[in-house]
N, C-alpha and C positions, 0 to 999 in steps of 0.2 A: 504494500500500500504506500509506500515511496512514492512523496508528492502531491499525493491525494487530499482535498479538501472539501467538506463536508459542507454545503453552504444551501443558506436558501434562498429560494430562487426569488430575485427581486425585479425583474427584468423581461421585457413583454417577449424580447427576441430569443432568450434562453426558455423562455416556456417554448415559443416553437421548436427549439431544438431538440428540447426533451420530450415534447412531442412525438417528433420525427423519429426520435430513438426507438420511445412505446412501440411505436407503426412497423420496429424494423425488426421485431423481435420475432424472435423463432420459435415457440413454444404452440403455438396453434389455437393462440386464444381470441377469444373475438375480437371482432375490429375496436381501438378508440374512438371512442365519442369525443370528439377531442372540445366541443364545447362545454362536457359535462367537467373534461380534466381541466380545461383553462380555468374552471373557478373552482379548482382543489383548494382546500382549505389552507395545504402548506404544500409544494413540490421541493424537494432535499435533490441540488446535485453532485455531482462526486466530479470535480474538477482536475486535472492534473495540473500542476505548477506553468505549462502554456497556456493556461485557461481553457483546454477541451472538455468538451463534457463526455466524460465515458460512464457514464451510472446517472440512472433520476432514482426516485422513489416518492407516490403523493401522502398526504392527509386524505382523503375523498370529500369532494361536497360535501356540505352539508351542514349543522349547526349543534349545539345543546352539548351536553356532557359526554357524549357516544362521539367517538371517531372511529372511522374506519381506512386500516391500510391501504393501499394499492398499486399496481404502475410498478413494481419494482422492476426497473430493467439493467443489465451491467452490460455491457461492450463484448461481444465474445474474447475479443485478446486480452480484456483486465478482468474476467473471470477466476475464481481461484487464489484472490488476492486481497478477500477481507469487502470486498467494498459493501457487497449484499447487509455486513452486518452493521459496518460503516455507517452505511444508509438508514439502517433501521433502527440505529441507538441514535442517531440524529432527529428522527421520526419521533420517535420517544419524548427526545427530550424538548420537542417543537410543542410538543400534544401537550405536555407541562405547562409548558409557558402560555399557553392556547387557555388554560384550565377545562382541559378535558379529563374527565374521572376515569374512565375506561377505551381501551382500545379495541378492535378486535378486525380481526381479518380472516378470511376464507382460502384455504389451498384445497386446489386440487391433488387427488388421493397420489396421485403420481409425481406430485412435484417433490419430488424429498428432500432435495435443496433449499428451498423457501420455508418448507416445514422444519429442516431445521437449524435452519437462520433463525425463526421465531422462539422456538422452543430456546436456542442460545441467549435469545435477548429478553427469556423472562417469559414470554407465553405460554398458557397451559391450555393445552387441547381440551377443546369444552365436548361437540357430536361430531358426527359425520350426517348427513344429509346425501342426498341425491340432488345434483343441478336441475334446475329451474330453469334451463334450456332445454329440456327434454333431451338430452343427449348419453344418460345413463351414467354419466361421472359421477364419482365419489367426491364430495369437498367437505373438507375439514371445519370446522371453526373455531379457531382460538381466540383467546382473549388476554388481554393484559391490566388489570385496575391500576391505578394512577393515582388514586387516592384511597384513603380507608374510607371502610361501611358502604361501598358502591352491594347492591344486590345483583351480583351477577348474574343468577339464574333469571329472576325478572329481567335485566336487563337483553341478555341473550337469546329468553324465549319471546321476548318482544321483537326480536331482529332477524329470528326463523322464521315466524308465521306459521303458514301452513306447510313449511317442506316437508315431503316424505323423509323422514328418519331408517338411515341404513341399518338393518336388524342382521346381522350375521347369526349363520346358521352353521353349528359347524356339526 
């Protein structure tokens, strides 16, 4: 992680870039809504000492005590180099300053990576669910409190709804 700097993003023309990055990733995730990501509540980049950006990470939309992760993307060649968690303890301590009580983010069953990025930066695996794209995926959902006496489960089972819950049969 030599040279790398954690900053957030204050500048209309690095939001497109971190934009462009989301757009460029390879994991086969839906497309960016990219006017829902321009008004993230916080986007964290991962700069190198020339000012490139090889890493974003958002806050997501949105307002109140609950934030939600997202957007993490890192550069395939600065993969393997910290930044993923870089990003996310930056994220953390945005959410702080934000006064948000609780974090939480959703992975897919397959990302192991990101699941355990999270799990490293304090996360605890709350369910598993099945996607709300009808596509049969397994997504995780963890969470992070931020403050004491947050009601997790209230808060948690107010931000499933109605997702089918993954029942393993073994």
């Amino acid at each position: 992680m030599n040279g790398i700097q954690f900053v957030l993003c204050d500048k209309q023309e690095d939001l497109a870039l971190a934009a462009t990055l989301v757009d460029s990733r390879d994991d086969n995730a839906h497309p960016l809504d990219h006017e829902y990501f321009f008004h993230s509540r916080a986007v964290i980049l991962a700069k190198t000492s020339e000012g490139d950006i090889v890493g974003c990470a958002a806050i997501k939309a949105g307002s109140g005590i609950v934030g939600e992760l997202g957007y993490l993307v890192v550069s395939p060649c600065y993969r393997r180099q910290g930044i993923a968690q870089g990003l996310t303890l930056k994220r953390i301590e945005v959410a702080k300053s934000l006064g948000i009580a609780i974090l939480f983010a959703t992975i897919r069953a397959e990302n192991t990576s990101s699941r355990a990025n999270l799990l490293k930066a304090g996360f605890q695996f709350w369910r598993d669910y099945l996607s709300i794209r009808g596509t049969g995926n397994t997504v995780g959902w963890y969470y992070l409190p931020l403050k004491e006496h947050v009601d997790v489960e209230t808060v948690m089972q107010s931000l499933v709804g109605n997702r089918v819950p993954v029942v393993c049969t073994n």
